[in-house]
C-alpha positions in Angstrom: -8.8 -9.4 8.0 -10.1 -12.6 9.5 -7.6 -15.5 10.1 -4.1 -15.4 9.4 -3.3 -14.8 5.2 -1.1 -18.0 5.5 -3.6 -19.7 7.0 -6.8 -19.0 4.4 -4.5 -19.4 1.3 -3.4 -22.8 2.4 -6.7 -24.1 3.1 -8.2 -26.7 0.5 -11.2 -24.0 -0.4 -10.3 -22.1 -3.5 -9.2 -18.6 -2.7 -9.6 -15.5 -4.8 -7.2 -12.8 -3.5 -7.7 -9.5 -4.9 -4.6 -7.3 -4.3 -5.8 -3.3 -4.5 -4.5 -0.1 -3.1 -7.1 2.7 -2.0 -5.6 4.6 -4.7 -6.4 2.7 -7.8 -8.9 3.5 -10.6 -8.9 0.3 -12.0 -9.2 -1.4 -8.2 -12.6 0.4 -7.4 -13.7 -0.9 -11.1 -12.7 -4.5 -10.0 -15.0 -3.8 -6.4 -18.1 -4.6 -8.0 -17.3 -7.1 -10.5 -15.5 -9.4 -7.8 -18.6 -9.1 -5.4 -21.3 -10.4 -8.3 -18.5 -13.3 -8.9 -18.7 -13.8 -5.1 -22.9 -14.3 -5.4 -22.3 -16.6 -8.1 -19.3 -18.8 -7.1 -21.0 -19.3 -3.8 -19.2 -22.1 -1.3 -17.1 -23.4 -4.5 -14.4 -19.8 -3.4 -13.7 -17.3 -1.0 -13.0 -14.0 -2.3 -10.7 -11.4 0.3 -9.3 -8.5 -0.7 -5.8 -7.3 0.5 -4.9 -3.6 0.8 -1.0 -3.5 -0.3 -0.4 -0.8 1.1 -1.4 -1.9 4.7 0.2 -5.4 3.9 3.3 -4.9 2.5 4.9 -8.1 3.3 2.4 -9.9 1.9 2.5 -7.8 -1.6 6.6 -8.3 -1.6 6.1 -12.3 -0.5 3.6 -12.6 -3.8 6.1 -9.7 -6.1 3.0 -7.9 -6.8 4.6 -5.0 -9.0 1.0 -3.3 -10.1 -2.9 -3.2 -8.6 -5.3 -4.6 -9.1 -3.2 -8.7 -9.1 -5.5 -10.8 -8.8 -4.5 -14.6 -7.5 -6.5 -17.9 -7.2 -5.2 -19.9 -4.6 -5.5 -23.5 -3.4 -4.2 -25.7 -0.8 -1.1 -23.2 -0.4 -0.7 -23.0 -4.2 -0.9 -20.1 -7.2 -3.0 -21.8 -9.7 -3.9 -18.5 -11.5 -2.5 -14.8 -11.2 -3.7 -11.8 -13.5 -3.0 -7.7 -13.3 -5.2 -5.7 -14.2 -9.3 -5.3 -14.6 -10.7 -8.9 -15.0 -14.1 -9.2 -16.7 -16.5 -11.4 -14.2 -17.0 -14.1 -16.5 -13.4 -14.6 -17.1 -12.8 -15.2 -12.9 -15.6 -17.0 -12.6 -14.3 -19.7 -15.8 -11.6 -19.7 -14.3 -13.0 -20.3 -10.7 -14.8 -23.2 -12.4 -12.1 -24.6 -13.9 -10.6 -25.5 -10.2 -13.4 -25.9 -8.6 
């Protein structure tokens, strides 16, 4: 991952963390999905993708209990956190929304 975790979720750019394990059905469903919302949300949000299983301090820090969590993230802040498959349209409203 490039930069430190800390660092990219306290910046003042919306970012999109997707929390996934290797593992998970529902996480290679979500692959796809967040990289078209990535295309369309442009500049206005960075999308990364953290690998619980490789970062576990980061998935206890954040109490992610199931894969995929997705979080938005601003300026240090949870302004939106869902579990499960997200449709596109759904993140990207909801990128909007903070944008």
């Amino acid at each position: 991952m490039k930069g430190n975790f800390n660092d990219i979720v306290n910046s003042d750019t919306l970012v999109l963390v997707d929390f996934f394990a290797t593992w998970c059905g529902p996480c290679k469903t979500m692959a796809p999905i967040l990289d078209e919302v990535a295309t369309e949300v442009g500049e206005h949000a960075r999308i990364i993708k953290i690998d619980v299983d490789k970062n576990p301090q980061v998935a206890a820090q954040y109490q992610i209990r199931g894969v995929p969590t997705l979080m938005l993230f601003k300026n240090g802040k949870i302004l939106w956190q869902q579990s499960g498959v997200v449709p596109g349209q759904q993140i990207k409203k909801v990128i909007e929304q903070y944008a």
